[in-house]
matplotlib code that plots the C-alpha trace (Angstrom):
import matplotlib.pyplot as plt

x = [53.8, 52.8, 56.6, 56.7, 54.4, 55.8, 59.4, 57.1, 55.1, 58.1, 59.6, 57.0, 57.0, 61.0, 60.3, 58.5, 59.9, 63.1, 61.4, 59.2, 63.0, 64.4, 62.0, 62.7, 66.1, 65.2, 65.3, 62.5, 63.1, 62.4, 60.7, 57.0, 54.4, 51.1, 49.2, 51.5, 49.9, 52.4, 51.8, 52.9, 54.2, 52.2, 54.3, 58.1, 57.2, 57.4, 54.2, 52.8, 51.9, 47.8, 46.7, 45.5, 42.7, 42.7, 39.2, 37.5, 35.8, 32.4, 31.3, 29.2, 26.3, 27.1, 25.7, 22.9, 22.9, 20.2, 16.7, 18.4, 17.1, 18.9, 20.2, 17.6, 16.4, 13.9, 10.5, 10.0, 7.5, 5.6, 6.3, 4.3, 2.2, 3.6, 0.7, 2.2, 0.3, -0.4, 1.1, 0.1, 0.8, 1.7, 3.5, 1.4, 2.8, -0.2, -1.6, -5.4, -7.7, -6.8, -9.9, -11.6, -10.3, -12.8, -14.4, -15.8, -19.7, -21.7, -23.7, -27.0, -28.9, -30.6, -33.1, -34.5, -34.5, -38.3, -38.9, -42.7, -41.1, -38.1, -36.1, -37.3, -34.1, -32.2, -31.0, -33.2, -31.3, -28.4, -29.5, -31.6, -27.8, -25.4, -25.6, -23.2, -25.4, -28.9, -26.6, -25.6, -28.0, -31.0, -34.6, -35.3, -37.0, -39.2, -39.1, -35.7, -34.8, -32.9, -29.8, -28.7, -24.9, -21.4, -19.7, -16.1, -14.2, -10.5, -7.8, -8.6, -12.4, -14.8, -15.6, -19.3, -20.9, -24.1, -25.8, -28.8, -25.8, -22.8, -21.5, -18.2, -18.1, -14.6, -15.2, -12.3, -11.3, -7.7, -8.7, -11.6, -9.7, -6.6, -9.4, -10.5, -14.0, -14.5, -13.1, -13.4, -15.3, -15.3, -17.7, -16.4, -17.6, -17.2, -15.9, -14.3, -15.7, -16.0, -13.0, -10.4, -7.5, -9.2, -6.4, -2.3, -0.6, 2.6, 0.9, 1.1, -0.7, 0.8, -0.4, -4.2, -5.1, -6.2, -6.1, -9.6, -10.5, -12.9, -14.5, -12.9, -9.3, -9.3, -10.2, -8.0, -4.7, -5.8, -6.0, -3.2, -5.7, -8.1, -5.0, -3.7, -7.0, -8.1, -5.4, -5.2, -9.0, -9.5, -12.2, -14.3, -16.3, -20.0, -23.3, -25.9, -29.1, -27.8, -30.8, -30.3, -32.2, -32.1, -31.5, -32.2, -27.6, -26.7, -28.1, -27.3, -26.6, -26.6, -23.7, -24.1, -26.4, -28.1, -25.0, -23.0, -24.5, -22.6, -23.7, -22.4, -22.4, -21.5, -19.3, -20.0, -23.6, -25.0, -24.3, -21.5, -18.1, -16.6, -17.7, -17.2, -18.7, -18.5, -17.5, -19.3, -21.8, -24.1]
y = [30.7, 27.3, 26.3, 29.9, 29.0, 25.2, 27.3, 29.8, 26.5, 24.5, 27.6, 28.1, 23.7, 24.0, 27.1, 25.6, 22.6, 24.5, 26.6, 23.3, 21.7, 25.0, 25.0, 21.6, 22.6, 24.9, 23.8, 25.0, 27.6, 26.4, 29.6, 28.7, 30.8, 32.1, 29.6, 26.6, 23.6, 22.4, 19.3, 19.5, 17.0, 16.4, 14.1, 14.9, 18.9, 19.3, 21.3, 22.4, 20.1, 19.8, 20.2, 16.7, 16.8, 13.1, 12.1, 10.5, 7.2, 6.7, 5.4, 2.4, 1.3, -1.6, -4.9, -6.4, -9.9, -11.6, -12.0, -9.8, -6.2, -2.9, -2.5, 0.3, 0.5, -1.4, 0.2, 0.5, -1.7, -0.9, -2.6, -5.0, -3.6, -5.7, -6.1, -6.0, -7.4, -4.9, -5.4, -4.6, -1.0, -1.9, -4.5, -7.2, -7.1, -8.8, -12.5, -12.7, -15.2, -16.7, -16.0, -19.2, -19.8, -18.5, -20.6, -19.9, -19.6, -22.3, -21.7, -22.5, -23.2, -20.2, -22.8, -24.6, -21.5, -21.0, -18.0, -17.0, -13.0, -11.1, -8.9, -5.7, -2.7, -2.2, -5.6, -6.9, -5.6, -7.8, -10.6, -10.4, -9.6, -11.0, -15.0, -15.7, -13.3, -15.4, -18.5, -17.6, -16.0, -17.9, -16.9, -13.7, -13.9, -11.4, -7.7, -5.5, -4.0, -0.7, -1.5, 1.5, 1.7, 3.7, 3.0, 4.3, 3.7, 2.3, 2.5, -1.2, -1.8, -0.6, -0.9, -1.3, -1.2, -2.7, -1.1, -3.9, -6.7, -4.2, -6.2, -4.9, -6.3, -5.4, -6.1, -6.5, -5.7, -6.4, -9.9, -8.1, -5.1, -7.7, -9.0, -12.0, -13.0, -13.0, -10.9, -11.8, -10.2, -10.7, -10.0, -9.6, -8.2, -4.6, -4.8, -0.9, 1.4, 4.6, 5.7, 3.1, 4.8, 5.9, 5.5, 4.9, 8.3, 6.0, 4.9, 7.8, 7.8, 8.6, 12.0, 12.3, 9.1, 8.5, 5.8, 4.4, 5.2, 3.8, 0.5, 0.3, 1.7, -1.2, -4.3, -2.7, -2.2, -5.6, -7.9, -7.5, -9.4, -6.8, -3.8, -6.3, -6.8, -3.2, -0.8, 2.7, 4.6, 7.4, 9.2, 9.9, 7.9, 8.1, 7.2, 5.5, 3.5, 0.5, -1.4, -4.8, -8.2, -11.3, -14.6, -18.5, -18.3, -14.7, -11.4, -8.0, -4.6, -0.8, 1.7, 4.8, 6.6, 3.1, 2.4, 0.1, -3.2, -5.6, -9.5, -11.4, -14.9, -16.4, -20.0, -21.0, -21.0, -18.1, -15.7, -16.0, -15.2, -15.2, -15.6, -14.0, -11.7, -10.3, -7.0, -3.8, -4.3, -1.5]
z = [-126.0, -124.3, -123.9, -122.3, -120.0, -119.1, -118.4, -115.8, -113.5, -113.2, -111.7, -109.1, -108.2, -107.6, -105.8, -103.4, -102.6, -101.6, -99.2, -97.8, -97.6, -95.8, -93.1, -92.3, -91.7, -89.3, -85.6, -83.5, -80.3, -76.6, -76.3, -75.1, -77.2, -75.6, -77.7, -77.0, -74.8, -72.3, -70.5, -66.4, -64.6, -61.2, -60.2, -60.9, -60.1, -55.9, -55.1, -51.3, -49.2, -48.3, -45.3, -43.8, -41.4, -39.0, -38.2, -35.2, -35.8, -35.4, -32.3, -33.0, -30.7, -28.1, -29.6, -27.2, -26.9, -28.4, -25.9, -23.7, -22.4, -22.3, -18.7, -17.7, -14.1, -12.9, -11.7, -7.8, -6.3, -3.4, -0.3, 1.2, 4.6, 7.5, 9.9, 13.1, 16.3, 19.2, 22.5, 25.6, 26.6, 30.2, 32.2, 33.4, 37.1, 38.9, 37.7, 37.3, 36.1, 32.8, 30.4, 28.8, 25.4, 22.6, 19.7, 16.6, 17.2, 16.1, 12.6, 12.5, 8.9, 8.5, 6.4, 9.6, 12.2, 12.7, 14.9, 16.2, 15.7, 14.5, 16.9, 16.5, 15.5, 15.5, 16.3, 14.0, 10.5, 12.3, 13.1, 9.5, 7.5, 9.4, 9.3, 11.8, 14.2, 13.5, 13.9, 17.1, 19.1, 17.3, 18.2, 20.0, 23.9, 25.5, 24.6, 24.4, 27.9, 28.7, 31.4, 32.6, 33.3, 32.4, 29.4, 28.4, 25.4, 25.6, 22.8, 21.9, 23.2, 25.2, 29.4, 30.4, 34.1, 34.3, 37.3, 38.0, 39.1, 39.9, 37.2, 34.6, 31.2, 29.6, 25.7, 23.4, 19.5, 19.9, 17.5, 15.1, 14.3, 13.0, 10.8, 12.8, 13.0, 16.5, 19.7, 23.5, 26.5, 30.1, 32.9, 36.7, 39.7, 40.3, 43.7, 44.2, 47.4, 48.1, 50.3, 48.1, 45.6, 42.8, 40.3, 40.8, 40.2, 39.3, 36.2, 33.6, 30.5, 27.1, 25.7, 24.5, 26.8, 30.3, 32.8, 33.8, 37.8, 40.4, 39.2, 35.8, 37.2, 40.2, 37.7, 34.9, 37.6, 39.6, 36.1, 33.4, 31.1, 30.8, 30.4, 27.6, 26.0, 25.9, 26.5, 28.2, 28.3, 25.4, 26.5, 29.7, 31.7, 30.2, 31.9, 29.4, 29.0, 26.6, 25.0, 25.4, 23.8, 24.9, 22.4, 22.6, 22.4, 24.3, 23.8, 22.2, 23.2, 21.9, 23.0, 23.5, 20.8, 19.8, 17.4, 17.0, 18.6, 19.9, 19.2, 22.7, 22.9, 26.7, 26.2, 30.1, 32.4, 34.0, 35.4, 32.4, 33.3, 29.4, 25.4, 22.2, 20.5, 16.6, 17.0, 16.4, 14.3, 12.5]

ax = plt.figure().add_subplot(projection="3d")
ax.plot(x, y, z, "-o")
ax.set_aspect("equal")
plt.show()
């Protein structure tokens, strides 16, 4: 029974190594199997071509040089006002007196100015405020006196005819209104009568002006100093009673309506011929 059994095992061992020996012999088919793993070749198989898409560089930002700004406009500036100096409006065709050359007043210490009363107004807020005034005319004499006259305002001053004397006293602010401290006036005779030219039709005034007639239109056509100093007339001729006070060093007078005052100082004797004055003043 067991050598049986020896006989039936050793028939199974040899068996199987035949068939493991068989298979061996056997050369496998290229046929590829749904389960076999095949291993492409990228490179060695030609594919499509991709699509290449060629990008713009990045434009960098200009380098600015070290303590150096970006070259941004620079902010407007206003210009400076150019003052310009008036001239004359007309021709001076006929020579006249030259007028005496104008100084500074004189100041005064205020400290040792002992006065027995103070001008009353509205002169009296002036000379009280304005230094160079109380160092100019000094102590008041005798009351304030009303001087009736005409008085006509020009495009650079003012005209004034003092009735009592027939005298004219041209006033300027050709000087002041350029900022300088002091202006110049003039006094001359008014020596027009009745029957003479009143004005020169030749002489044409620019629009919204008017050339001066009888007293003031003779001494401003006769005296290219006084056209110079005051200009062409900008209103009409205007009768008034000026207030006027008298001072140790000149006086002071009202236009029309009491305001403004105007502080004269005469730089010769009487009956004063020329002098400054600090323009209008209140």
């Amino acid at each position: 029974m067991i050598r049986q059994s020896s006989h039936y095992l050793l028939y199974i061992l040899t068996l199987t190594v035949l068939t493991v020996m068989f298979s061996a012999c056997v050369e496998p088919t290229n046929s590829t199997g749904a389960n076999e793993f095949v291993v492409a070749d990228v490179f060695a198989t030609p594919g499509k071509s991709l699509a290449t898409a060629e990008l713009s560089p990045t434009p960098q930002p200009t380098p600015v040089p070290e303590n150096m700004l970006p070259d941004t406009p620079a902010p407007t500036l206003p210009l400076p006002t150019v003052v310009v100096l008036e001239q004359p409006t007309l021709p001076i065709l006929i020579t006249g007196p030259s007028p005496t050359a104008i100084e500074a007043p004189a100041q005064s210490t205020l400290a040792t100015l002992s006065c027995e009363t103070a001008p009353p107004l509205p002169f009296g807020a002036i000379w009280q405020n304005v230094p160079q005034a109380q160092g100019a005319m000094r102590c008041p004499t005798g009351e304030p006196q009303s001087v009736h006259g005409v008085w006509q305002a020009f495009e650079r001053g003012v005209m004034f005819w003092r009735e009592n004397d027939n005298s004219i006293f041209i006033i300027s602010e050709t000087a002041i209104r350029q900022g300088q401290a002091t202006d110049k006036w003039w006094r001359i005779v008014d020596t027009w009568q009745e029957g003479e030219p009143e004005d020169d039709p030749s002489l044409q005034p620019p629009e919204g002006m008017r050339q001066p007639v009888r007293g003031f239109g003779k001494a401003w056509r006769n005296n290219g100093f006084v056209r110079e100093a005051v200009g062409w007339a900008i209103a009409d001729e205007l009768q008034i009673d000026s207030q006027w006070q008298t001072f140790e060093g000149g006086w002071m007078m009202t236009s029309p309506n009491g305001t403004p005052v105007y502080v004269m100082i005469p730089l010769d004797d009487p009956p004063y011929t020329n002098g400054s004055h600090l323009g209008p003043q209140g």
